[in-house]
N, C-alpha and C positions, 0 to 999 in steps of 0.2 A: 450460569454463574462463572466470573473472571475465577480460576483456581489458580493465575499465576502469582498472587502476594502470598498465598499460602506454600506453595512451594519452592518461592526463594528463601521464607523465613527458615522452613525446614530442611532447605539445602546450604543453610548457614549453619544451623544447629547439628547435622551430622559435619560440616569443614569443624566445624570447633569439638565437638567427641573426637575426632578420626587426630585434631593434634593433641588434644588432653589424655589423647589412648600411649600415640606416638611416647609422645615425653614424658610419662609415667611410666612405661616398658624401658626407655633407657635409662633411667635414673636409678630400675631397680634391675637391670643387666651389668649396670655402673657395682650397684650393691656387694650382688651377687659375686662378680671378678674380686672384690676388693676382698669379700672374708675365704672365697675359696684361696686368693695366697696367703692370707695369714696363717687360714689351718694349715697349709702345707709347709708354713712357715715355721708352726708349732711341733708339728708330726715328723719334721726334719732333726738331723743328730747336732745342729748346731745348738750353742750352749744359752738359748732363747729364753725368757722370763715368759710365762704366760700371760701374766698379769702385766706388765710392760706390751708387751704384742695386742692383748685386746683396748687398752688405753691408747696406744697407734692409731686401729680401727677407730676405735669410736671416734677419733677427731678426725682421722679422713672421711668418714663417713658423712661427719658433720658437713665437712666442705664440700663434698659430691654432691649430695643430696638435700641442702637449708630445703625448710619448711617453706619460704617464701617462693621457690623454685615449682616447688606442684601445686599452689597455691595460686598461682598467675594461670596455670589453664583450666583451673577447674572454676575460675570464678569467673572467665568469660565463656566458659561452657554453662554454665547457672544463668549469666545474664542471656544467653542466646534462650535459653530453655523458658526463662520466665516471661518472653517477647510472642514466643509459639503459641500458646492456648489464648493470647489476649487476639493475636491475629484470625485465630480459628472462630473466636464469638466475633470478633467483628464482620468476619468473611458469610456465618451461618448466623439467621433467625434463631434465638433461641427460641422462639414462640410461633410456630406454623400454624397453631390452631385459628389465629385471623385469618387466614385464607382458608377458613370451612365454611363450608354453608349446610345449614341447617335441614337435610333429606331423610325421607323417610324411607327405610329399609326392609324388606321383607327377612324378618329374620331367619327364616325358613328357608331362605332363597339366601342369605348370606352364610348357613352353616354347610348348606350343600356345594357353595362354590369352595370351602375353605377344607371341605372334604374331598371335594375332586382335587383339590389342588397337593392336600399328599396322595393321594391313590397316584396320579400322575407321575409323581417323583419317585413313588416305587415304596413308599414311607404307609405301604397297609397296615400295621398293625396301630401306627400314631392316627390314623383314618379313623380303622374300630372304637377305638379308644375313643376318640372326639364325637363320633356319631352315638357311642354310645352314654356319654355325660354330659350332651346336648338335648338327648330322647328324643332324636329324628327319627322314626321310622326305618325299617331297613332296606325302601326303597331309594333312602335318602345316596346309600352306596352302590347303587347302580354302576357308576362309573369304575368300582374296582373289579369288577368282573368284566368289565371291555379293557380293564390293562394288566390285568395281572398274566392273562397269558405270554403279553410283550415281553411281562419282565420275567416270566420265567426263560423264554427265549433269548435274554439280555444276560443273564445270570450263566445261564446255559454255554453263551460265547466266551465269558469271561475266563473258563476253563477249557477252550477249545471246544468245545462240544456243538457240532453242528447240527445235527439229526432236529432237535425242534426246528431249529431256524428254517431248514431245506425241508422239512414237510408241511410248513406256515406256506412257504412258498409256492412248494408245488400244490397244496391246495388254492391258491388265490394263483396261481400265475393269470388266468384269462384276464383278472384284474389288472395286474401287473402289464401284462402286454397292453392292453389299453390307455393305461398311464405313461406309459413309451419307457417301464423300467426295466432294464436288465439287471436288476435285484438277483434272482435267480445262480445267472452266470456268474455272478461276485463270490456267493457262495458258495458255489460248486468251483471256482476258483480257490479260494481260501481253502476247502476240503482238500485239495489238488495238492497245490502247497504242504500240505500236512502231511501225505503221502510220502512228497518230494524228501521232506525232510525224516523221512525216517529211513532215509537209503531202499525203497523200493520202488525199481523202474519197472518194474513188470504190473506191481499193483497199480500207481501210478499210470501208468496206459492202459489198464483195464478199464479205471474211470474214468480218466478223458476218452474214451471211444464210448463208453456207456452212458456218461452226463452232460459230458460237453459237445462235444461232436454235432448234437440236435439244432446245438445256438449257430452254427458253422453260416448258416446263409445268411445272416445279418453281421458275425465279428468272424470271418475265417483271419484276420489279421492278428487278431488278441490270442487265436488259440493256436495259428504256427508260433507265435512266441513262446507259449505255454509249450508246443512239445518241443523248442528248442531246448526249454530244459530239463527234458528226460534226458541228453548228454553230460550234463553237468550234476547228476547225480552224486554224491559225496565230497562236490566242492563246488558247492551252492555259490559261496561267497565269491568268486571267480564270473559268476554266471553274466554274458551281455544285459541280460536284462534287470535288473537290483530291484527295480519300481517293482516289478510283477511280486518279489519275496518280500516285500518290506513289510517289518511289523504294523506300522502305520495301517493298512489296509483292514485292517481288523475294527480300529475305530470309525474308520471312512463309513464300513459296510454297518456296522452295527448304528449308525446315524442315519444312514440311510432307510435302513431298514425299522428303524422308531420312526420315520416319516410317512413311510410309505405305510404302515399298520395304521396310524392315525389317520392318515387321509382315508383308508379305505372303513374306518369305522366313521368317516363324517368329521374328526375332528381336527382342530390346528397342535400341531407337533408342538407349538410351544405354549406352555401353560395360562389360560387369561388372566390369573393372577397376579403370577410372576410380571408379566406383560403390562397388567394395567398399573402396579406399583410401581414397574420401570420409567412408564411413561407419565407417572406423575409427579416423582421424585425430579423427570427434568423437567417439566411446567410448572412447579413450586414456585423456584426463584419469584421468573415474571408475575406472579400471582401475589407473593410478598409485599411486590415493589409496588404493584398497583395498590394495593390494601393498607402501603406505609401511606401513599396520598390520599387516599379514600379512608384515611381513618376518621373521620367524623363523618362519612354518609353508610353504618355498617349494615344499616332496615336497608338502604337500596342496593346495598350490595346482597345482600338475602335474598332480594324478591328477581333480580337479574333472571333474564331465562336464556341469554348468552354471556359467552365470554365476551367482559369489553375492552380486551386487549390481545391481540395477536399472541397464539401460545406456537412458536416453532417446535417442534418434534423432530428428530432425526429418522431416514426414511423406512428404518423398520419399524415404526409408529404409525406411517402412513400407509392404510389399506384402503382407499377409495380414493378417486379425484376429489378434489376439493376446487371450487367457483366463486370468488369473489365478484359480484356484482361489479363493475366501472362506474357506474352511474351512483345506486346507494350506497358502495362501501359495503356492503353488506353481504356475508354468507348463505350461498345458497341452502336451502331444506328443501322437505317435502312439499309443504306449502308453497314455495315459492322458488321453483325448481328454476334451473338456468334455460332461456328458449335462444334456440336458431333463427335469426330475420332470415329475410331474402336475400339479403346484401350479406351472408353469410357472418355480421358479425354477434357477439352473441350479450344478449341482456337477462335480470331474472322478470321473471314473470310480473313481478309486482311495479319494476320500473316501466317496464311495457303499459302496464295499466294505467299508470301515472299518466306515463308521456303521450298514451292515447283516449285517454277519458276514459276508460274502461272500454277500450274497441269504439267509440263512437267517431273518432276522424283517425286521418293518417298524421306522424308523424315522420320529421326526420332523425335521420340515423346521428348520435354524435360523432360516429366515427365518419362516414360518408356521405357525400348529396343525396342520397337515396330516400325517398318517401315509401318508409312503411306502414302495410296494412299489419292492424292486430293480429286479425284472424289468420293473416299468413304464416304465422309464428310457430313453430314445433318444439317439442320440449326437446333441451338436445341429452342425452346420456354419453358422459366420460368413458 
């Protein structure tokens, strides 16, 4: 979806506030000078009428200030404003429900995804609550008992508090080493740090020689930086190395460390939910568009068992290859997986069958002179 007509409209309508603001602030800075000399005008010993001095005012004020003066910006500020929500319906479908198709849901299977999806986010008691004025079953929250340790460990960091996080760890580290994470050293880092910061260099080297030290043959570079800063005790802020103390690090590791507990329970770090509404809110448009021209075939667009228009996704959407057939245009599947010729180029399975009778002669390659056999054919995998 082009968002640039909507944001010039609205980069019109704050230029027109930002002067209807301007010129309203000096008209009444105008005001304001004009009655503080009169009062000081009154409150003075000369022999001043009051009623003459505010009769003054009121006619200068007249001429600073005419009503047709803040009048001029406020009504091309209204006209900018009444231009915006006509640009916004024109830019959005008010009606997506044309681009639905009519599936059947296991509703069972859509209260347990909408319950993992707050357990996920850390949102347990909105979970309970839903599982239980659903009447799912209590196996239905499985999922909160594989994260709720996370988030106590997440909760846990938020107030410095390491001791979950580093016992998570050093129970799973063989995992961890496997995954090729130094998870571990981050947070025995961050504990270090915390040390550092409470001005003791004696406790502070007791721990790096007792926690750190062990990681030495794979980072002995990360940890002479670490004890470079046992010198810079009490004026941290001074220290050659800034990255090592920086607040930031706390978020780094605590992201890291949501990634690395989902992966090792099986699951993906980011929620399918969250993820499948991401990715469908941007394949909408094209689906619209197609469905403005298909609006009188909407029984074939129901019965469709592909999409029949190219839906682009941005590439954290894309988690497998994807194979366009050369020959039919057509998406590879299961059925009709993409095959390796000999002449290494690559067709789907069903155009192979075509162009060889179903295996009964050779055919040539479109791409090159080459006569291929069927049966030479291999499915190829991305």
């Amino acid at each position: 979806m082009d968002m640039n007509p909507i944001k010039d409209v609205f980069d019109r309508v704050t230029k027109k506030q930002k002067l209807s603001i301007s010129k309203n602030q000096e008209v009444i800075d105008q005001i304001i000078q004009e009655i503080e000399r009169e009062i000081g005008a009154i409150q003075s010993d000369s022999p001043l009428d009051p009623k003459s001095v505010l009769a003054e005012l009121k006619t200068k004020l007249q001429e600073i200030a005419p009503l047709s003066q803040l009048e001029g910006p406020q009504k091309k500020l209204n006209i900018a404003l009444s231009k915006y929500p006509k640009q916004i319906e024109k830019s959005f479908s008010p009606d997506i429900s044309k681009a639905y198709r009519n599936v059947e849901f296991d509703t069972h299977i859509v209260n347990e995804i909408i319950a993992s999806h707050f357990y996920r986010q850390g949102l347990f008691e909105i979970g309970d609550c839903f599982i239980n004025e659903t009447g799912e079953p209590e196996s239905a929250n499985a999922t909160r008992c594989l994260f709720s340790e996370m988030y106590q460990i997440l909760e846990a960091m938020k107030t410095k508090n390491l001791e979950p996080a580093l016992k998570w760890a050093a129970t799973n580290s063989d995992k961890l080493q496997e995954n090729k994470s130094d998870l571990q050293l981050k947070l025995h880092h961050l504990q270090f740090v915390e040390i550092l910061q409470k001005q003791s260099r004696s406790e502070a080297l007791l721990y790096l020689r007792t926690h750190i030290t062990p990681f030495a043959t794979n980072h002995m570079a990360e940890i002479q930086k670490l004890m470079a800063c046992l010198l810079w005790v009490g004026k941290l802020d001074n220290c050659p190395y800034p990255g090592l103390l920086s607040s930031g690090n706390w978020n780094t590791v605590a992201e890291e460390l949501t990634w690395q507990f989902c992966n090792l329970l099986g699951q993906p770090s980011d929620c399918p939910l969250s993820v499948t509404i991401a990715a469908g809110v941007q394949g909408l448009p094209p689906l619209l568009k197609f469905m403005t021209v298909m609006s009188g075939k909407k029984q074939e667009w129901q019965t469709m068992k592909q999409l029949p228009v190219p839906v682009e996704l941005d590439r954290e959407f894309q988690f497998h290859s994807i194979f366009v057939c050369p020959v039919s245009k057509e998406q590879s599947t299961d059925d009709n997986p993409p095959m390796l010729m000999p002449c290494s180029h690559v067709l789907c399975k069903q155009s192979i069958n075509k162009m060889s009778k179903n295996g009964t002669k050779t055919f040539k390659c479109p791409y090159c002179p080459s006569d291929i056999d069927a049966a030479q054919c291999r499915p190829m995998f991305f």
